[in-house]
C-alpha positions as CSV (number, residue, x, y, z in Angstrom):
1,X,0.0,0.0,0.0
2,X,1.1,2.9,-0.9
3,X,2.6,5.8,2.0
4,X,1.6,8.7,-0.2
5,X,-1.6,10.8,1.0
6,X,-3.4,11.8,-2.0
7,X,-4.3,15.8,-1.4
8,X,-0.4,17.0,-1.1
9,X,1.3,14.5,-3.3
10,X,4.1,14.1,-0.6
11,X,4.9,11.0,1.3
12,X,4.0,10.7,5.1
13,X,7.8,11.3,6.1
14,X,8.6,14.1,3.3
15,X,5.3,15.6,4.6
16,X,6.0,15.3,8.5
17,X,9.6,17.2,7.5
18,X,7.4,20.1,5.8
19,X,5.1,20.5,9.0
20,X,8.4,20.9,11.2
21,X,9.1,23.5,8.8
22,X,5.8,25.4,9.3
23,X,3.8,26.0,12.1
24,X,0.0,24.6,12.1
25,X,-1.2,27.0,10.0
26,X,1.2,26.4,7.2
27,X,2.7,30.1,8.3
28,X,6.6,30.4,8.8
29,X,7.1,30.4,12.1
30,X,8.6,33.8,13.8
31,X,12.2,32.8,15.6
32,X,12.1,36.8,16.7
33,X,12.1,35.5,20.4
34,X,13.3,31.0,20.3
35,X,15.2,30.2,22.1
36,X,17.1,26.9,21.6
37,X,15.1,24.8,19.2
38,X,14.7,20.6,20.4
39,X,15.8,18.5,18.7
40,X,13.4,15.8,16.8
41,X,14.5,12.8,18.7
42,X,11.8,10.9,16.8
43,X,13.8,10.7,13.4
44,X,17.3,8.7,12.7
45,X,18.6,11.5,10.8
46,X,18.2,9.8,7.4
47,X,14.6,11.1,6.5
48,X,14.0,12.4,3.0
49,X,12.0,15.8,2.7
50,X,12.2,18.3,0.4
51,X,10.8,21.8,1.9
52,X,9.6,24.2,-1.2
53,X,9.8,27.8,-1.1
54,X,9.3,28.8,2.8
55,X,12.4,32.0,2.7
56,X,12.5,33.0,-0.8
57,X,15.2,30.7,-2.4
58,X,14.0,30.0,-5.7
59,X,14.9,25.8,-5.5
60,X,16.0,25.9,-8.6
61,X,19.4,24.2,-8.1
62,X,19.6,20.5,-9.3
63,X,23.1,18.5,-8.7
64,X,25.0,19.2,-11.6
65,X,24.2,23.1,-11.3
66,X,25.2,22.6,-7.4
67,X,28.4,20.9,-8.3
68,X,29.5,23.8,-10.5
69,X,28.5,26.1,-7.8
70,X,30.4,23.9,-5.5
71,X,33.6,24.2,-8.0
72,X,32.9,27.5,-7.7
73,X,33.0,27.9,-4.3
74,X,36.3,25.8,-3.6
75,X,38.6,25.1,-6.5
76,X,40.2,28.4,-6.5
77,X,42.0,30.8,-4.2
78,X,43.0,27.8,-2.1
79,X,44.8,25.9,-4.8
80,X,47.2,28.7,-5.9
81,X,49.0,28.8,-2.3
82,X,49.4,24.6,-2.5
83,X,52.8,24.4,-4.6
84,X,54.3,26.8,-2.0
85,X,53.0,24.6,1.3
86,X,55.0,21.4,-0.4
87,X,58.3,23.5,-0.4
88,X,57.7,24.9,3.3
89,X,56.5,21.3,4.9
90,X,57.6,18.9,2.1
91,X,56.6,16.7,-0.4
92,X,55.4,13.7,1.0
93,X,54.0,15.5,4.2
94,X,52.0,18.1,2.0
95,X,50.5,15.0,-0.1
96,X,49.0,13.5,3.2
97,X,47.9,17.0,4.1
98,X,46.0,17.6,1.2
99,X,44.4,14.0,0.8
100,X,43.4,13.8,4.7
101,X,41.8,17.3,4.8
102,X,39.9,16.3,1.5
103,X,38.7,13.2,3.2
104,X,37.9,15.1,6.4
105,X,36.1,17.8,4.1
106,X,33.9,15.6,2.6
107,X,32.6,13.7,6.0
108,X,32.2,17.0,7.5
109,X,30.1,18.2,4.0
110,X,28.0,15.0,4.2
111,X,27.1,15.8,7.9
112,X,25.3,18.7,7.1
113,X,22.8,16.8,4.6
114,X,22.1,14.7,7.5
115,X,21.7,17.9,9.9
116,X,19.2,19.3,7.0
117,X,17.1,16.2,7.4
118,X,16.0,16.5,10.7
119,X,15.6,20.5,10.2
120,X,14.9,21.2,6.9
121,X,14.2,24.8,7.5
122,X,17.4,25.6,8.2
123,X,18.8,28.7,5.6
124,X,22.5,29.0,6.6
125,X,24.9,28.3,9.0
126,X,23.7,30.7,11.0
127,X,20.3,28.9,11.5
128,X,22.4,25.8,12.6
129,X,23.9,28.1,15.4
130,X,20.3,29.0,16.7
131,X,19.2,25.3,16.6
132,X,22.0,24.2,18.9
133,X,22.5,27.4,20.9
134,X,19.6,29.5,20.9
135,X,20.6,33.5,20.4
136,X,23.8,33.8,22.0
137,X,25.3,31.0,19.8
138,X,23.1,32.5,17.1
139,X,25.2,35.9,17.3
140,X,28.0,34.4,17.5
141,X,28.0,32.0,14.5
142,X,26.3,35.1,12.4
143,X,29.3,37.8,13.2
144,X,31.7,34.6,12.3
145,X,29.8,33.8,9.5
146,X,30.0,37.3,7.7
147,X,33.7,38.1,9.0
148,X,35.1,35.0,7.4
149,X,33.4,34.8,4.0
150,X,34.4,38.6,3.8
151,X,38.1,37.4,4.7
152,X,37.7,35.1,1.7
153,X,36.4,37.9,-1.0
154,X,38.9,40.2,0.6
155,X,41.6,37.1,-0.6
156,X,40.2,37.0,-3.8
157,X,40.6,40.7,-4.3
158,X,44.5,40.7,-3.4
159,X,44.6,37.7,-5.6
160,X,43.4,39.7,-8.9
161,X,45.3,42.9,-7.5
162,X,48.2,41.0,-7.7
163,X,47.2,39.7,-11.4
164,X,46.6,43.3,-12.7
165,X,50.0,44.2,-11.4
166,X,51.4,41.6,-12.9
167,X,49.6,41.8,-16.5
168,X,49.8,45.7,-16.6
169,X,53.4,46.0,-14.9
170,X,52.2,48.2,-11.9
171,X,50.2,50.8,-14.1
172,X,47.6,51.9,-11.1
173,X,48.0,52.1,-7.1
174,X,47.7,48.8,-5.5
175,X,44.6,50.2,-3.8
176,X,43.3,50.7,-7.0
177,X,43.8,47.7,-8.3
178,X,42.0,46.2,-5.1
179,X,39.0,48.4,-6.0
180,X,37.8,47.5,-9.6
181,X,37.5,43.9,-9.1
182,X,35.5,45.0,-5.6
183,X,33.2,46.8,-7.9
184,X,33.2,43.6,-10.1
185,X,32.0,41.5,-7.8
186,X,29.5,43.6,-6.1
187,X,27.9,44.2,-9.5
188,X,28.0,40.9,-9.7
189,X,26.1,39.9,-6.3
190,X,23.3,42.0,-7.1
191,X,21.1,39.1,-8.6
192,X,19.3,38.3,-5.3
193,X,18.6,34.2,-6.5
194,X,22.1,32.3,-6.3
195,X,20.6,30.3,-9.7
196,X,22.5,32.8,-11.2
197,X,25.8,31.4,-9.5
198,X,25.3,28.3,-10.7
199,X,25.5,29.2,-14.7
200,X,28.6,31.3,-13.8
201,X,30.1,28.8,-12.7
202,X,31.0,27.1,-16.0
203,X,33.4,29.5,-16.9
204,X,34.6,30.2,-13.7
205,X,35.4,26.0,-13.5
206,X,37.3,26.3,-16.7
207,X,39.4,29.5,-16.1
208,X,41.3,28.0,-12.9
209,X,41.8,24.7,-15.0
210,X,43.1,26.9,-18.3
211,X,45.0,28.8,-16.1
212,X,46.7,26.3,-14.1
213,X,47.9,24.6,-17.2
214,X,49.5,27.4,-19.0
215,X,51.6,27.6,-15.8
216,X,52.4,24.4,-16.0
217,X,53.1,24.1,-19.7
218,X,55.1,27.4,-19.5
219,X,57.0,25.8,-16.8
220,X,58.0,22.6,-18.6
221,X,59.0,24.0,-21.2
222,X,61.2,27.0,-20.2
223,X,61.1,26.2,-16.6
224,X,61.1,28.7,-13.7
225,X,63.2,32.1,-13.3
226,X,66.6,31.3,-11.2
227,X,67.4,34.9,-11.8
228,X,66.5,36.0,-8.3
229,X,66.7,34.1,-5.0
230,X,63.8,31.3,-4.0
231,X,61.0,31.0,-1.5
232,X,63.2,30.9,1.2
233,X,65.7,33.1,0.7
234,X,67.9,30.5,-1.4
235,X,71.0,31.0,-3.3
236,X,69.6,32.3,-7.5
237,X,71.2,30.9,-10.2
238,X,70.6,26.7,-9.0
239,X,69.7,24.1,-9.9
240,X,65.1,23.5,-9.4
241,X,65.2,21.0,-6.2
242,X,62.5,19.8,-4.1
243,X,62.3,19.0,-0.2
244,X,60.8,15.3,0.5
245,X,60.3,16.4,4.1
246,X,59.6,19.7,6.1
247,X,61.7,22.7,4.9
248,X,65.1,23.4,7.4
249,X,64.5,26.8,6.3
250,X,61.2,27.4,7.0
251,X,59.6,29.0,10.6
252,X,57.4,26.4,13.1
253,X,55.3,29.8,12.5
254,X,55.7,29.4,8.6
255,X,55.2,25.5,8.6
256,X,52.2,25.6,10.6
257,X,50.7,28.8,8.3
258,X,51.2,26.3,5.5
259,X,48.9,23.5,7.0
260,X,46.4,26.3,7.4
261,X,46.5,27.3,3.8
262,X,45.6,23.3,3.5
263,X,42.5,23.8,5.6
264,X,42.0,26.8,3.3
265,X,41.7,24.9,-0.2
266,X,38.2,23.1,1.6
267,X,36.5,26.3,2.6
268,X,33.5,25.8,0.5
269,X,31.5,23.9,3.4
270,X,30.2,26.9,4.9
271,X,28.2,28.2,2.1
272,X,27.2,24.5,1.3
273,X,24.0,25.2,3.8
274,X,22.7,28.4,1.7
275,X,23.1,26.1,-1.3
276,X,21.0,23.4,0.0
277,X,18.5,26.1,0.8
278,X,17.9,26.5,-3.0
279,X,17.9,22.8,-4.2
280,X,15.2,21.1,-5.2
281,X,16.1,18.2,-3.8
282,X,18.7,17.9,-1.3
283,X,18.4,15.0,-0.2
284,X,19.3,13.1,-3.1
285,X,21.1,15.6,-5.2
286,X,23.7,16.9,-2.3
287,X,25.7,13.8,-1.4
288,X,26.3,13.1,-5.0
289,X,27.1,16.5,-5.8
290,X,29.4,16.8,-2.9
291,X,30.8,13.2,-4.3
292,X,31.5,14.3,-7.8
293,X,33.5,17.7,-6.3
294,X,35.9,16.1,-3.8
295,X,36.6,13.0,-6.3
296,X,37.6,15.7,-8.6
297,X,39.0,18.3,-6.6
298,X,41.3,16.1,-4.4
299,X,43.2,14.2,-7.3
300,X,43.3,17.8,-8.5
301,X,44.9,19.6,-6.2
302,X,47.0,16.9,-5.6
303,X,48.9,17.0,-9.2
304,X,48.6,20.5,-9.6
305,X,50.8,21.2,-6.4
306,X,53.1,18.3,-6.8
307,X,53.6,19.2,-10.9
308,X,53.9,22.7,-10.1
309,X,56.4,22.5,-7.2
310,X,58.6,19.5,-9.6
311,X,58.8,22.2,-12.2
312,X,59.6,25.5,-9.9
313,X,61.6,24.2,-7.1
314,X,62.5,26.3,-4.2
315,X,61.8,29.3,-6.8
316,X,57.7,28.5,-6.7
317,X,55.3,31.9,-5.0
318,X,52.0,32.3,-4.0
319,X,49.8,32.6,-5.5
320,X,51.5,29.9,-8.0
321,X,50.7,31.5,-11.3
322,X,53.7,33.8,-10.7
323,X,55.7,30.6,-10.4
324,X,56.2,31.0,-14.3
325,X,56.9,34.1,-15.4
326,X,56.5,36.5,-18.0
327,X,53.8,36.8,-20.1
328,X,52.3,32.8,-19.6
329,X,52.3,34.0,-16.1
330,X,50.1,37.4,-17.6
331,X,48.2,35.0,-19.6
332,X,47.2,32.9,-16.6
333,X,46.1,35.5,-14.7
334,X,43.9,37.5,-17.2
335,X,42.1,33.9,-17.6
336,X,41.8,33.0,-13.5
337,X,39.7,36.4,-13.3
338,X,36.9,34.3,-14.3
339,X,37.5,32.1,-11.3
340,X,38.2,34.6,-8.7
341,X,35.2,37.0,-9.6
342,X,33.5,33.3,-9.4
343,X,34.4,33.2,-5.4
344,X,33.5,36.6,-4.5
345,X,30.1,35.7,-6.3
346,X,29.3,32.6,-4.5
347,X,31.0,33.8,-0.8
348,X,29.4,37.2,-1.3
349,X,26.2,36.6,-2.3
350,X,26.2,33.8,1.2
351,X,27.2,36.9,3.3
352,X,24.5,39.3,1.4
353,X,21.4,36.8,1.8
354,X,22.4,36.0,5.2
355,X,22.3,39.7,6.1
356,X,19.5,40.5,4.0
357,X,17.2,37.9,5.5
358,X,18.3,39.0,9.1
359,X,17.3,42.3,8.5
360,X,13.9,41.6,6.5
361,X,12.9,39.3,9.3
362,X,14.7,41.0,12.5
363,X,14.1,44.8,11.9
364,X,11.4,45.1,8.9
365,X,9.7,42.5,10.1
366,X,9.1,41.5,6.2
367,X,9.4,38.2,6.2
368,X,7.0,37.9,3.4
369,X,8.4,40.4,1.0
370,X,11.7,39.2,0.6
371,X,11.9,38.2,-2.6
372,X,9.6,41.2,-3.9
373,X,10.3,43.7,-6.2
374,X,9.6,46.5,-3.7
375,X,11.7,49.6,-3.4
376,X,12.2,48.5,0.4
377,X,13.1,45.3,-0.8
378,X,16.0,46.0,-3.6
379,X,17.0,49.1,-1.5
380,X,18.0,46.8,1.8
381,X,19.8,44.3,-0.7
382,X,21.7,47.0,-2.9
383,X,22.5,48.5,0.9
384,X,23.9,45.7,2.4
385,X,25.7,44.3,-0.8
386,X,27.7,47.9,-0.7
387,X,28.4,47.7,2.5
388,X,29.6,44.0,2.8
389,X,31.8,44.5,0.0
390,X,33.3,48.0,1.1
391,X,34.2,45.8,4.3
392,X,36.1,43.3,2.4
393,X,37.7,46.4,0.6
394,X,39.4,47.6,3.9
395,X,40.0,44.0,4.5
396,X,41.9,43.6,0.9
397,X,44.0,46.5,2.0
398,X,45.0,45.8,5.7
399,X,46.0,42.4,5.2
400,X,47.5,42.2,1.7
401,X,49.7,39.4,1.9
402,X,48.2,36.4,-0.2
403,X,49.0,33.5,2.3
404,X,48.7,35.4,6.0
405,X,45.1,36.5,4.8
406,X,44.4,32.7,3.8
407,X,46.0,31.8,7.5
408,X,44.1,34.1,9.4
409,X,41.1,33.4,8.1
410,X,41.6,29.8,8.2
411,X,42.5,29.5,11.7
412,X,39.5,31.9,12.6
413,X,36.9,30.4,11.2
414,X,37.7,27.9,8.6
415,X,38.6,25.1,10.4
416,X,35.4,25.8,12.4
417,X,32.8,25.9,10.0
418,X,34.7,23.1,7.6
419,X,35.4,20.7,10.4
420,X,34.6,21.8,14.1
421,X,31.1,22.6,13.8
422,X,30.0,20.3,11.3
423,X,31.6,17.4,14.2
424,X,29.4,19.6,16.5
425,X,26.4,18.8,14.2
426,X,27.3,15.1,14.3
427,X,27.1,15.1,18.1
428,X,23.8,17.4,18.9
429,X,21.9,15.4,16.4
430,X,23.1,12.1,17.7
431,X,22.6,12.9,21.5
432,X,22.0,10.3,23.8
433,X,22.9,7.7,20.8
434,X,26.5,8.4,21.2
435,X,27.1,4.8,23.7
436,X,24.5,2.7,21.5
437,X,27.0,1.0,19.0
438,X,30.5,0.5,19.1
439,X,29.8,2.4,15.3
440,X,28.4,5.4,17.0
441,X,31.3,5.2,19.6
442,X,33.6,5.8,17.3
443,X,32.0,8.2,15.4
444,X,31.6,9.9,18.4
445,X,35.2,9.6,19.5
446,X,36.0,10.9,16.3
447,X,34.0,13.6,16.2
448,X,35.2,15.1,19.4
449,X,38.5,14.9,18.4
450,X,37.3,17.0,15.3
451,X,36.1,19.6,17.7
452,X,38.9,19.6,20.0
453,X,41.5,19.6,17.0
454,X,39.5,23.1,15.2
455,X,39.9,24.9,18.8
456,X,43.5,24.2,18.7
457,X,44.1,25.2,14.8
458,X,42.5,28.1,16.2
459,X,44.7,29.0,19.0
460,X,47.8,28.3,17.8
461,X,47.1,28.8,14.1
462,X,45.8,32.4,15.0
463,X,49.1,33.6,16.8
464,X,51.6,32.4,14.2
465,X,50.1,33.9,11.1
466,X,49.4,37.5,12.9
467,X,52.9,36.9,14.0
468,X,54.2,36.1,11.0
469,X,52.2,39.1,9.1
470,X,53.4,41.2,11.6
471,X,57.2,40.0,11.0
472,X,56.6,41.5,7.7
473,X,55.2,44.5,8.2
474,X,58.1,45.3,10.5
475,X,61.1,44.4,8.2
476,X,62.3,47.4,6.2
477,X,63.2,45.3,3.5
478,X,59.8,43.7,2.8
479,X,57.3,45.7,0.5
480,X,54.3,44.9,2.2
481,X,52.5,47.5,3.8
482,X,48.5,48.7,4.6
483,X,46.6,50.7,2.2
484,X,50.0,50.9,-0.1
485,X,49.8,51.9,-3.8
486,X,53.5,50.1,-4.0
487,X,53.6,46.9,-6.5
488,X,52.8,43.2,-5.1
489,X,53.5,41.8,-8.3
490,X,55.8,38.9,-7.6
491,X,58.2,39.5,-10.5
């Protein structure tokens, strides 16, 4: 006998998910004043429901438009800084680096699906932080949420201020050149449905694979410049070399920045949420979506970093396209545009509808007009689209080395929204289960260790790249500075 009920068309558990979405009435319920939400100890987790339109997101994204977003969102600014992280702590350690934090990514992705099951009505991260925390966990994760993803547009920017440097040989201020792709991006956030992501991100997949390669060709075929010392300070003019094992000439600060940059390259999980938000259906179309990124992305960054590093040596930079160059390195650049404008659409548009909802629902009280084509409406999203991305501006400009800004914002918030919280997820919605299998003991085990290894990459990770950044801004040699018009260009 069938389990479908024939006036909604939905089955009995798809339809019990929709009516913890709703209140009685059908109406979307007012958080204004929750506290911490229960949790539904009635379902294992692994109910299927699809929730329609309730906050305005369109559920227009099926899996192969959500894996380009995905591509989008991770396979970019965190691969140009792997090359580099071989030379500081080795081959062989880098390798295992970038395969166990791929492996780690993907268990932590597939966590939230499970998460969304039991509370479909969940938008964003943030909406995670209210279910387990009620409003003071609820601030927290929101002023986290927006400072990181603007950390991450901020890195994109000194990523393409860098390129135009390079491409143009220093024609504008530096501060210039981190303004015009600001204004890029923020003309490109304006669309309020993140559908429109998911079509721009078929170019922005196939500029960061163009580009990659014409670094790579250039470099096999007329190999790296030796004309000026390496990464580390080493001797110009020898032979390209590589470091099996951790770098003698690299920092414990430097070393442990690298592992950071690592964590980095899997920073896509915390807009995975919003994404799910605008599926039509998650539940089947996320896990293999997140399947068909990682089994791509993994190998991938994998031979780009190890090819890369063969070819440059100790003379590879970060970002890597500089490793080669001249005008391949020019050429590469000009094409990863496509990529980079990519992030800051994806991670910007996540900051701006988070925002954007907050204050519809929170201060207008509009819950209902969010997607209309109201004055009020398109003024409160142009508004906070400005201001978000003026924020990442200043950002850009105060922290405008490539790899400290990856660090910092790793060891912030990365390696709590990739990995910590996600392990947090695991163990709220399994509470009380934790002792019932020697399965779920592990898991558990595991999962703490998850938690308690994110507040340490947080601690530590946090003093040796502001360290680091500021070791730089003190040494009268080194051309980094705040707000500088001076060239970062890295040849």
């Amino acid at each position: 006998m069938s389990s479908r009920t024939p006036d909604d068309g939905l089955s009995r558990p798809e339809r019990k998910n929709f009516e913890k979405a709703t209140t009685g009435n059908g109406k979307i319920p007012n958080h204004k004043n929750d506290g911490p939400l229960q949790r539904d100890d009635s379902s294992d987790g692994n109910t299927v429901g699809e929730v329609k339109d309730h906050y305005g997101g369109g559920n227009k994204l099926g899996m192969i438009r959500t894996t380009l977003i995905f591509f989008t969102n991770q396979v970019g600014i965190g691969i140009l800084s792997l090359p580099s992280v071989l030379h500081t702590i080795g081959l062989i350690p880098g390798i295992i680096s970038i395969i166990a934090f791929g492996v780690l990514a993907t268990y932590t992705a597939y966590i939230l699906i499970q998460f969304w099951r039991k509370y479909p009505q969940i938008r964003d991260v943030v909406d995670v932080g209210r279910i387990m925390g009620g409003l003071p966990l609820e601030i927290i994760v929101g002023v986290a949420h927006v400072l990181n993803l603007a950390l991450i547009c901020a890195s994109a920017n000194v990523t393409l201020s860098i390129g135009l440097n390079t491409m143009t040989d220093h024609a504008l201020c530096t501060v210039a050149f981190v303004g015009i792709p600001m204004v890029m991006c923020w003309l490109l956030c304006m669309p309020r449905s993140l559908s429109f992501a998911g079509w721009f991100g078929i170019p922005a997949t196939i500029s960061i694979f163009v580009s990659v390669l014409i670094v790579i060709v250039a470099l096999g075929v007329n190999g790296p410049s030796t004309s000026t010392s390496g990464y580390f300070s080493e001797p110009a003019g020898q032979l390209v070399a590589m470091t099996l094992g951790p770098n003698p000439n690299a920092t414990m600060n430097q070393k442990f920045e690298s592992v950071l940059n690592v964590a980095f390259a899997y920073a896509g999980n915390q807009a995975f949420i919003t994404v799910i938000a605008e599926m039509r259906d998650p539940s089947r179309d996320y896990p293999r979506a997140i399947i068909w990124l990682n089994v791509i992305a993994i190998p991938m960054y994998v031979v780009v970093a190890c090819v890369v590093y063969h070819l440059a040596g100790q003379y590879v930079v970060s970002p890597a396209l500089g490793s080669a160059p001249g005008v391949p390195s020019k050429v590469a650049y000009g094409i990863l545009f496509g990529t980079m404008l990519g992030s800051g659409l994806v991670f910007g548009h996540t900051a701006i509808k988070y925002m954007y909802n907050v204050f519809m629902d929170r201060i207008l009280r509009s819950h209902h007009r969010l997607m209309d084509n109201s004055l009020t409406s398109w003024s409160a999203w142009l508004g906070i689209g400005t201001l978000f991305w003026v924020v990442s501006f200043v950002l850009a400009n105060a922290i405008p080395a490539f790899n400290s800004i990856l660090a910092i914002s790793s060891a912030l918030f990365v390696t709590w929204f990739t990995f910590g919280m996600a392990a947090a997820q695991w163990i709220f919605i399994n509470w009380g289960q934790q002792t019932k299998t020697w399965k779920k003991m592990l898991l558990s085990a595991f999962n703490w260790f998850l938690v308690l290894a994110s507040a340490f990459l947080t601690v530590f990770g946090l003093y040796t790249s502001i360290s680091d950044l500021d070791r730089r801004v003190r040494d009268p040699d080194d051309s980094l500075d705040v707000f500088t018009c001076a060239d970062n260009s890295l040849f």
